[in-house]
N, C-alpha and C positions, 0 to 999 in steps of 0.2 A: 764787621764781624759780630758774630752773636755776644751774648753775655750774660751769665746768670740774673736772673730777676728773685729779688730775695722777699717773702711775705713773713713779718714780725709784727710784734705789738710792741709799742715803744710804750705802752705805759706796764706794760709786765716783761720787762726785760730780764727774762729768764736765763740760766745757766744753759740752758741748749743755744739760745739766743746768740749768745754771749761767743761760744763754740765754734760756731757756724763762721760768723761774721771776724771772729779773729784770726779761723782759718783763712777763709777765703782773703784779710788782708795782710797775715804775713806772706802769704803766696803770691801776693799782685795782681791778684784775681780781682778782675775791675767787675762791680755787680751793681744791680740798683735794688736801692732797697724801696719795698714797699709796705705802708704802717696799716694794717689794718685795724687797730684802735679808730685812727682817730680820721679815717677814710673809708665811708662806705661804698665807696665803687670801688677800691682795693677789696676789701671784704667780699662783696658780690663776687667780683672778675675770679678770685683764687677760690670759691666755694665752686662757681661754677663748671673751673678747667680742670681738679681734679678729678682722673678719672673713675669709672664707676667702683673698682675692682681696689681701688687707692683707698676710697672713705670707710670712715670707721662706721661701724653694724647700726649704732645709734649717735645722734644728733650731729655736729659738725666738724669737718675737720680741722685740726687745731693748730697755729701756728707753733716753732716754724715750717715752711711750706717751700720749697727752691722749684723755681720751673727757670729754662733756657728760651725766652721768650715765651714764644705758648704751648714750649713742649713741658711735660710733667716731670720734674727729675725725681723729686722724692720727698718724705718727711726727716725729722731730724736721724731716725732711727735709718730709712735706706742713708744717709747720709755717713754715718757713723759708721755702719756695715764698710762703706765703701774707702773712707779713710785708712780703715783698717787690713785693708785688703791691697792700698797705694793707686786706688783706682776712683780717687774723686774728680780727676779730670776727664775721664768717661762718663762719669756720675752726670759729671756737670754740662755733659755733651762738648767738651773742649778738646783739643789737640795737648796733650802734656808735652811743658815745653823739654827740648833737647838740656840734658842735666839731671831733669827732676826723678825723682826715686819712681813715678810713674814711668817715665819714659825710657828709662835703663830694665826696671822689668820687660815693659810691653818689648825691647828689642832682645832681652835673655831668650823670651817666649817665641821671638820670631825666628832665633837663631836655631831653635829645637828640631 
């Protein structure tokens, strides 16, 4: 099955950093994390796959960065949006498991 691929800089372990990655592991959201500090093919690979409409006006996009393989999920901010909405496991292109506050909306919603 798929699985979030996470883009950080492990020598600027920021408070969004921080957020991201303690979400996704009190959730048992299994992810790989990728350092782009101190990996320039991580660097290149996540500059290159976000998409056009994703980067910011001037210079580069800036960690953190979530893609689902090589689909694009978002930056910290759609990330945040999405928590707060109980929709990170859409975010994340995942199935929210049966239990989770995602998966009791998305069935309230089907029930309408």
């Amino acid at each position: 099955h798929s699985r979030p691929t996470y883009f950080g800089e492990s020598s600027n372990d920021t408070a969004q950093q921080q957020d991201v990655m303690g979400f996704l592991a009190a959730n048992k959201i299994e992810f790989e994390e990728c350092d782009i500090a101190a990996n320039e093919a991580n660097r290149k690979w996540m500059r290159e796959n976000i998409p056009e409409e994703s980067r910011p006006a001037t210079g580069n996009p800036l960690p953190p960065q979530i893609f689902n393989e090589i689909k694009y999920c978002g930056n910290y901010e759609a990330f945040f949006d999405a928590r707060e909405d109980n929709a990170v496991y859409a975010f994340l292109g995942l199935t929210a498991p049966p239990g989770s506050k995602e998966a009791e909306a998305l069935a309230k919603k089907a029930q309408q």
